[in-house]
N, C-alpha and C positions, 0 to 999 in steps of 0.2 A: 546500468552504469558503465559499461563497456563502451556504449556512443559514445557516453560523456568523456571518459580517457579517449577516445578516439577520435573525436573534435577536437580538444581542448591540445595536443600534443600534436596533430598533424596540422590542422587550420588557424588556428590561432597562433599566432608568433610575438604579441604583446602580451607581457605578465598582465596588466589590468583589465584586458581581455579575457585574459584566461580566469582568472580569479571571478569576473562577474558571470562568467557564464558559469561556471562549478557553481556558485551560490544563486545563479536561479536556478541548475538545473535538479540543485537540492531542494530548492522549495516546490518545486513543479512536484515533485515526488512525494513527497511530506502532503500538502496542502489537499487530496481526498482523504487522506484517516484525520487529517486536520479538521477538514468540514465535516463528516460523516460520522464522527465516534461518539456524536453525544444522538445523534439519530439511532446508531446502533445499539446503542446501548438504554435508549426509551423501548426500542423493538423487542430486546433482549427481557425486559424488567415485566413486560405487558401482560404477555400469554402465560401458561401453565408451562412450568417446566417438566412436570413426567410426561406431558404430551406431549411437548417438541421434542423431548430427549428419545422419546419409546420409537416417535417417527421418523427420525433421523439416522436410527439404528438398523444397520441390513440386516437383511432375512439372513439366519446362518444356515448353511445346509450340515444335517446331521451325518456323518460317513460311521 
């Protein structure tokens, strides 16, 4: 989001400029959990969860 103030404030010198590019550069951002969250969430519902949860978990070393 840093770009995006940093376009929008040095490059841009037209308000309606500036306004269209913040609100695509909000959707550019948004739109992979936009596509992807109902994928994720089939992946999620699939498999066994004490197996993904026990695999996911690091080894702990005992001290």
């Amino acid at each position: 989001m840093a770009m995006v103030i940093l376009v929008t404030f040095t490059i841009y010198k037209d308000p309606e400029t500036e306004a269209w590019f913040n609100a695509l550069a909000g959707g550019l951002f948004i739109l992979p959990f936009f596509l992807f969250s109902a994928l994720a969430g089939q992946l999620a519902d699939s498999g066994d969860k004490t197996k993904s949860s026990a695999s996911s978990k690091a080894p702990r070393s005992e001290s």
